[in-house]
VOFI-987225 format. One record per residue (C-alpha): residue number from 1; x negated, y negated, z negated. Coordinates in nm, 2 decimals, decimal comma, padded with zeros to 4 digits. Layout:
<pts>
pt num->NUM; c1->X; c2->Y; c3->Z
...
</pts>
This chain:
<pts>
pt num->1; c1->-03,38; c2->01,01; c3->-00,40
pt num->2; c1->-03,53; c2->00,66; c3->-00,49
pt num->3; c1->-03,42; c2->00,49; c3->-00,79
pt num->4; c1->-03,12; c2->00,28; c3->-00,74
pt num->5; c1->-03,22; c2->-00,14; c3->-00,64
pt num->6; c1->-03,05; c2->-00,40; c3->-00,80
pt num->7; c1->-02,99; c2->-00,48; c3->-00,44
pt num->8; c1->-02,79; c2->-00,19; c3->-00,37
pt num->9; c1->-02,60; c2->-00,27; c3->-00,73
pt num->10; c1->-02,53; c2->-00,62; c3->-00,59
pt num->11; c1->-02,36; c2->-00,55; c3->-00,28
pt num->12; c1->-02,12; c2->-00,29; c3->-00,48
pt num->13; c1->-02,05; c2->-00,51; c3->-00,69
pt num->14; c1->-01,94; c2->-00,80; c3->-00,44
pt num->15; c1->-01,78; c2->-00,49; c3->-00,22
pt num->16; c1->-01,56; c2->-00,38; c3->-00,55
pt num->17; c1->-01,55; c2->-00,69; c3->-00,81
pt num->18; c1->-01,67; c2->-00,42; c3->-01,09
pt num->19; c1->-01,91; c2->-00,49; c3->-01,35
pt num->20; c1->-02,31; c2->-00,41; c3->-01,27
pt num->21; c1->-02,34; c2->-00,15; c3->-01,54
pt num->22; c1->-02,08; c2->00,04; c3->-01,37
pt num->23; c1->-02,21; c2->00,00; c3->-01,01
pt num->24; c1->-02,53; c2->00,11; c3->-01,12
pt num->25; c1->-02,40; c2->00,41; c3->-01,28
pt num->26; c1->-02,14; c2->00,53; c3->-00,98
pt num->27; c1->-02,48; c2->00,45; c3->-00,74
pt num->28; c1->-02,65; c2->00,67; c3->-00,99
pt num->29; c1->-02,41; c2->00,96; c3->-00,98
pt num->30; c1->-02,37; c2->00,95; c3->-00,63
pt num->31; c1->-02,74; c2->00,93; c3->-00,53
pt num->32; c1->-02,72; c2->00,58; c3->-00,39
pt num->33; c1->-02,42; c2->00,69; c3->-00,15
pt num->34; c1->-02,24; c2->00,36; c3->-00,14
pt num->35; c1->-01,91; c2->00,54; c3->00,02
pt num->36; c1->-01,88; c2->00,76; c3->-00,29
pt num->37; c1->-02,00; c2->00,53; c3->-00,52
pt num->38; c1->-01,68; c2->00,32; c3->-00,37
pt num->39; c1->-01,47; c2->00,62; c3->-00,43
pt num->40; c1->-01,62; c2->00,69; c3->-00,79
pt num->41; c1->-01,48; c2->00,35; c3->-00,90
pt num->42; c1->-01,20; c2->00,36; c3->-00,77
pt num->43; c1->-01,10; c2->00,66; c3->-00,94
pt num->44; c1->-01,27; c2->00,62; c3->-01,26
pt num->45; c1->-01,03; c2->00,21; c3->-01,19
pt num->46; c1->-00,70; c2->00,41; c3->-01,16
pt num->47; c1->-00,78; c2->00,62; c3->-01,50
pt num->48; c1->-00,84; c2->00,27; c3->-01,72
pt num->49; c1->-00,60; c2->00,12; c3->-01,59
pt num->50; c1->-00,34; c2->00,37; c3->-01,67
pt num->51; c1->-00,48; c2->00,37; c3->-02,00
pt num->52; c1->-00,36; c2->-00,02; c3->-02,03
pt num->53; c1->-00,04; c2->00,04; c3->-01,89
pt num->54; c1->00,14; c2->00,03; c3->-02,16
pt num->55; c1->00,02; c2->-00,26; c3->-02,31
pt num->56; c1->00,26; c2->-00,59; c3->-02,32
pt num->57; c1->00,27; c2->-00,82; c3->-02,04
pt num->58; c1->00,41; c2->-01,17; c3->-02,16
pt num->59; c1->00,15; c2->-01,45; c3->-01,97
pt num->60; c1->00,10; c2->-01,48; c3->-01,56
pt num->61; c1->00,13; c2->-01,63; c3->-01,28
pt num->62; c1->00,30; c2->-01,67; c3->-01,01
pt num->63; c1->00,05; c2->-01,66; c3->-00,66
pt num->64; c1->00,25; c2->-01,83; c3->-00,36
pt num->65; c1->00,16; c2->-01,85; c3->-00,01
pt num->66; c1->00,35; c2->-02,04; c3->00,31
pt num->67; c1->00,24; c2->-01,93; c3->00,67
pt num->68; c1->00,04; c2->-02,22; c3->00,85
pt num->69; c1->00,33; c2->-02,29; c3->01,07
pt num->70; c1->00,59; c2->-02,33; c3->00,77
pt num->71; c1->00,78; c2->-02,06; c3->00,89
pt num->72; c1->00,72; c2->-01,79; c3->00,59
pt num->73; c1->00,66; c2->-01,86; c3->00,21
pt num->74; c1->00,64; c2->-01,59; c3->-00,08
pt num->75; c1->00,61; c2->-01,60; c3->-00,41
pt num->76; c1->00,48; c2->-01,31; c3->-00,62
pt num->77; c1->00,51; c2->-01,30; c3->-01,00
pt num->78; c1->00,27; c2->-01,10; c3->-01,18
pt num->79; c1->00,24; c2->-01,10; c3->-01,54
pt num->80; c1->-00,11; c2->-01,01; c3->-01,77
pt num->81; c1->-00,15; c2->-01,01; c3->-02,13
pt num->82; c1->-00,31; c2->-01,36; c3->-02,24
pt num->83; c1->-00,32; c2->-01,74; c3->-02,09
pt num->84; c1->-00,64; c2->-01,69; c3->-02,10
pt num->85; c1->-00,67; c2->-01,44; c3->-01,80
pt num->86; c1->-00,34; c2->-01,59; c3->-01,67
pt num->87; c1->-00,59; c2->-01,95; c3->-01,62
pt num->88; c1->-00,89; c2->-01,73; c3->-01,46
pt num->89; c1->-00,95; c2->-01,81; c3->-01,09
pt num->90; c1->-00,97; c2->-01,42; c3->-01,06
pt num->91; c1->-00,67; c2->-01,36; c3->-01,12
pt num->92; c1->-00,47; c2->-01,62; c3->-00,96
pt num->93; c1->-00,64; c2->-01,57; c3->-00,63
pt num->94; c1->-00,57; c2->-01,20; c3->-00,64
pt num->95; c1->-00,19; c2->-01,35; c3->-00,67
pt num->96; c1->-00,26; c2->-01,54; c3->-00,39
pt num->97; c1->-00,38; c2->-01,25; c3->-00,20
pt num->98; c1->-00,10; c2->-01,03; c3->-00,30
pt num->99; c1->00,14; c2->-01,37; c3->-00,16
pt num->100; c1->-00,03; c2->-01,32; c3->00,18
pt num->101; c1->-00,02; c2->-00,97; c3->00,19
pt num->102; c1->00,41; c2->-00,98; c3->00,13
pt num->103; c1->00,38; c2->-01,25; c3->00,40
pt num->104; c1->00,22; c2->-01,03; c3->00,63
pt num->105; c1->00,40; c2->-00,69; c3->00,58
pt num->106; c1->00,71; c2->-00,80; c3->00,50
pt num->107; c1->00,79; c2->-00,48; c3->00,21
pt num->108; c1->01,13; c2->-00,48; c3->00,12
pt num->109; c1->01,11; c2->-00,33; c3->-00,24
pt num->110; c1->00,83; c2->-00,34; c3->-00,49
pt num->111; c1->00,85; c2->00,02; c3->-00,62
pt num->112; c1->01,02; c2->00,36; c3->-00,40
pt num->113; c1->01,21; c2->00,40; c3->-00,74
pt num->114; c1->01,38; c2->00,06; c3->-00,61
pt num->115; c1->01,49; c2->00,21; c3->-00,27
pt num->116; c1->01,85; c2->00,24; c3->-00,29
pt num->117; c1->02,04; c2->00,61; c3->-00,29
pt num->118; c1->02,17; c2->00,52; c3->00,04
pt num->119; c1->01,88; c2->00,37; c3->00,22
pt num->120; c1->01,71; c2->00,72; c3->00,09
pt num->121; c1->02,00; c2->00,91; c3->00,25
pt num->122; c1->02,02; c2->00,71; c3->00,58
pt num->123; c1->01,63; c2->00,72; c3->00,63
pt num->124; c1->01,66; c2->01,12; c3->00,53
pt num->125; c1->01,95; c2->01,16; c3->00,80
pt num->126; c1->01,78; c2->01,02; c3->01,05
pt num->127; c1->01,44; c2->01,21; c3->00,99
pt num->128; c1->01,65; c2->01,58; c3->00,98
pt num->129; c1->01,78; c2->01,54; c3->01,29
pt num->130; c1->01,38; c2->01,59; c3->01,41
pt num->131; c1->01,37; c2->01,92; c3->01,21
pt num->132; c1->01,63; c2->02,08; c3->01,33
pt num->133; c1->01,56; c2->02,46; c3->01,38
pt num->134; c1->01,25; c2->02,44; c3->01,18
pt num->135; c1->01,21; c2->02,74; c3->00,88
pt num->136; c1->01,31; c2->02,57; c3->00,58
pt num->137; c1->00,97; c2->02,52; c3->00,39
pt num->138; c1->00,80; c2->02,35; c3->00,67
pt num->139; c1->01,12; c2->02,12; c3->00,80
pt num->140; c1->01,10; c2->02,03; c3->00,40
pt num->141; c1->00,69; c2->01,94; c3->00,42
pt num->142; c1->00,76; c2->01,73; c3->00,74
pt num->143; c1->01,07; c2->01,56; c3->00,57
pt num->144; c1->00,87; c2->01,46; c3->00,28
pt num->145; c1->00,61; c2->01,33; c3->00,50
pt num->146; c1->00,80; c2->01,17; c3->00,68
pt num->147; c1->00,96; c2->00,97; c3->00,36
pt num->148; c1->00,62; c2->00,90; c3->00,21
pt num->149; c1->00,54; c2->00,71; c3->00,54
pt num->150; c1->00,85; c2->00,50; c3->00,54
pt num->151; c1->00,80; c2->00,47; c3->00,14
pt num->152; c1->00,47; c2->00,38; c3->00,24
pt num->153; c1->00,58; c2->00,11; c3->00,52
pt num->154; c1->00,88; c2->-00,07; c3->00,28
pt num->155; c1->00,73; c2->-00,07; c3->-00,06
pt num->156; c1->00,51; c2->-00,33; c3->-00,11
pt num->157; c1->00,33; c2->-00,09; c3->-00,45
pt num->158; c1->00,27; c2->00,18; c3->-00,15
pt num->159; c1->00,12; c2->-00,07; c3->00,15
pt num->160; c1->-00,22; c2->-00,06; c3->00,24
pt num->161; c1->-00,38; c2->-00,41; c3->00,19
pt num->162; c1->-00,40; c2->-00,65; c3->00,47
pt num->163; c1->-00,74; c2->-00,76; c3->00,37
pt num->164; c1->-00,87; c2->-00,39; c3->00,30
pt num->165; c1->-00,69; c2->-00,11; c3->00,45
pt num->166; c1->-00,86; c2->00,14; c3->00,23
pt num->167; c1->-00,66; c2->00,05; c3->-00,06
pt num->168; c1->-00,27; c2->00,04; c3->-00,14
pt num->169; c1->-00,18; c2->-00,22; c3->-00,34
pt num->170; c1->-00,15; c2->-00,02; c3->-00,62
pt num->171; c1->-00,52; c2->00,10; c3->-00,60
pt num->172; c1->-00,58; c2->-00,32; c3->-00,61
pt num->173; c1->-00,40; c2->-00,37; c3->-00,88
pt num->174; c1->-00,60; c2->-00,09; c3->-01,10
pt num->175; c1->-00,93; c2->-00,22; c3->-00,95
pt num->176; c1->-00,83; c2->-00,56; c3->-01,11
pt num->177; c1->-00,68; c2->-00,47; c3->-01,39
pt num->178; c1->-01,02; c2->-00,29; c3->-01,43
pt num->179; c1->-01,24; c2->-00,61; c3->-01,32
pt num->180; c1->-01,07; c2->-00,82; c3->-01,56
pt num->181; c1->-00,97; c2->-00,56; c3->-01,89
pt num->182; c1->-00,60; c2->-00,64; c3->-01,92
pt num->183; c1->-00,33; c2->-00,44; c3->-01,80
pt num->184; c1->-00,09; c2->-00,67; c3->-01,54
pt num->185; c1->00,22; c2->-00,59; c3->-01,38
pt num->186; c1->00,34; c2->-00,74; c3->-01,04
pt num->187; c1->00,68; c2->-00,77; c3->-01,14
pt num->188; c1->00,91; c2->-00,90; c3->-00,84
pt num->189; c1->00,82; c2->-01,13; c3->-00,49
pt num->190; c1->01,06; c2->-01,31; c3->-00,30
pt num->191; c1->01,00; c2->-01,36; c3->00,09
pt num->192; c1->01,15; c2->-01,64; c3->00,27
pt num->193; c1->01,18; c2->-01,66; c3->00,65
pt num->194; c1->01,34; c2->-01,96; c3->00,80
pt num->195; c1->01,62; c2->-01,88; c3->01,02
pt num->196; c1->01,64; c2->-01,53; c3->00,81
</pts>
């Protein structure tokens, strides 16, 4: 394989918002596969960004968005460590982004640890009925699959992001949290629909 161009570094870079060193290297350790290279950082993203997680969050920002026919508005509050990254453009358009996106799919909790014990048992309920004479261990398997995919379709941490539907939200989040070296936190959004 040819050595990796700076051209192929520039376009992962504007396709993931990571720095150049570590496009080049992910191009490098992929052999110039720009898929994998794309995978690479995003799991080498999750990993640091754990590492930051527990970090204090006390500055942010809070991204809005209202629908062009003033029908919807959001507001999403996510919080970083310093005014300093809480000012950068970055990060207040990925608010913005993260405005639209709760404009868009509509999730009713941030987290599935917010999904209350009844919605769980409703949702479960409903799902055994489609089970029913099943063995056990696979009705269990297609149960849990079957939650993951509502968890997936009702928490906004879980949602696949409008703009790029290979990532959840919480794979954006590490990616930025990566980009921009501080751990952040989206910590609650509030969607408005008029007539609601």
């Amino acid at each position: 394989m040819s050595a990796v161009t700076a051209d192929q570094v520039k376009k992962l870079r504007e396709k993931t918002g990571v720095s150049m060193m570590e496009c080049r290297n992910a191009l490098v350790e992929s052999h110039g596969d720009m898929e994998k290279s794309v995978d690479l950082l995003r799991k080498k993203g999750i990993a640091k960004a754990s590492g930051k997680a527990d970090r204090i969050t006390k500055e942010g920002f809070l991204g809005s968005y209202i629908h062009s026919n003033g029908k919807i508005g959001v507001i999403v509050e996510v919080l970083c460590e310093t005014d300093f990254v809480a000012k950068n453009e970055s990060f207040k358009t990925f608010t913005k982004d993260l405005a639209m996106h709760v404009a868009a799919a509509s999730p009713l909790y941030l987290k599935r640890d917010e999904v209350p014990a009844d919605v769980i048992m409703r949702e479960k309920a409903i799902h055994a009925e489609s089970v029913k004479g099943k063995p056990e261990n696979v009705a269990q398997k297609i149960l849990d699959g079957k939650m993951d995919k509502y968890y997936s379709d009702v928490c906004l941490m879980e949602q696949k992001f409008v703009k790029d539907d290979k990532l959840s939200i919480a794979d954006l989040l590490a990616s930025k949290i990566q980009e921009i070296g501080e751990n952040m936190v989206i910590r609650r959004f509030v969607r408005l629909s008029l007539g609601a």
